[in-house]
N, C-alpha and C positions, 0 to 999 in steps of 0.2 A: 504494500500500500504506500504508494506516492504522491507528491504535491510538487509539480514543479512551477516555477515562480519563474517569468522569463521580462526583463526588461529591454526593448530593442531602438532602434532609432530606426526611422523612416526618411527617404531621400525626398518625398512630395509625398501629402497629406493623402490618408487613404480614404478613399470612398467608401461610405458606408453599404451600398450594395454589394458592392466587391468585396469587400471585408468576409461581410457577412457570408455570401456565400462561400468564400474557399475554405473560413473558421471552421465553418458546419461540417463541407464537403470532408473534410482529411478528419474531423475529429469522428464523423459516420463510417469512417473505414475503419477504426479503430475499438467506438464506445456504441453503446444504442444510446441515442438521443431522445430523449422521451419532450420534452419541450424546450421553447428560445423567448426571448425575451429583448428586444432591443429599445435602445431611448439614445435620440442624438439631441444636443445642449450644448449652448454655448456658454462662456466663463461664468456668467453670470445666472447660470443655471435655465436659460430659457432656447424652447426648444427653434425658435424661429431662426432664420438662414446659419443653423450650427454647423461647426465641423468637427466638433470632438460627438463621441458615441461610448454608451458599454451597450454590449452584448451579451447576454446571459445564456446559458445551455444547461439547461439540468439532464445530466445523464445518468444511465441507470445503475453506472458504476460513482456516480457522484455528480460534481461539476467542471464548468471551464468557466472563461471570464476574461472576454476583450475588453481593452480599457484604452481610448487614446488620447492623447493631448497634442493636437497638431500645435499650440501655441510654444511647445516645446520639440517637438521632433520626435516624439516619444509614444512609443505602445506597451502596453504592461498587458503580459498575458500570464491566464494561472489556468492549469487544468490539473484536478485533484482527482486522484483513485484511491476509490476503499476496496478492491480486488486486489488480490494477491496474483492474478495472474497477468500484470505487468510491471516488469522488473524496471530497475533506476535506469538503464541501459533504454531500452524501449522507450518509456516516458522521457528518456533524452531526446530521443530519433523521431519522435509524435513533434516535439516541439520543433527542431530543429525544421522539420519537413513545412510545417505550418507555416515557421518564419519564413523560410526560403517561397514557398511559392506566393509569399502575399508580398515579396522584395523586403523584406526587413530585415535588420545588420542587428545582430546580439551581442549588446552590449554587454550582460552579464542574464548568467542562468544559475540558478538555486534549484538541487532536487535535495526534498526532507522527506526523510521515512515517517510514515505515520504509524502509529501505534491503534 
């Protein structure tokens, strides 16, 4: 059971369609996705001409969790497993794959063992 925690930078602001779908698409080859949740906002918390978003995905093995702040360059992603049957290794390679096809540079990645 893992949690990894992924901080990345982005070269230009990501679209929240496109986000969303490739989030979904890679984390469905991986987890069953039972439901999504998204909300875009801008700094001051309103949702009118926004470009920052979370994305929420409750899976059946737990959760994920796009987070972006294009006023920073920056995406924060966490996808959490209460299954034992993916190891720290795999939960490396789920993230990494994510990042890569949505063009994001990782900055720093955190994997914690859950208890």
């Amino acid at each position: 059971m893992y949690e990894i925690l992924i901080h990345a930078r982005c070269d230009s602001p990501l679209q929240y369609g496109d986000a969303k779908r490739i989030f979904r698409r890679y984390l469905k080859e991986y987890f069953t996705v039972m439901k999504s949740i998204g909300c875009i906002f801008d700094e001051n918390g309103n949702s009118l001409n926004a470009k920052a978003f979370t994305y929420s995905i409750i899976l059946g093995e737990s959760h994920a969790v796009l987070h972006t702040y294009p006023e920073k360059d920056a995406v924060f992603i966490n996808i959490c497993s209460c299954s034992d049957k993916y190891s720290k290794a795999r939960m490396v390679s789920i993230g990494k794959t994510i990042c890569d096809n949505m063009g994001l540079n990782i900055v720093n990645m955190n994997v914690v063992k859950r208890n």
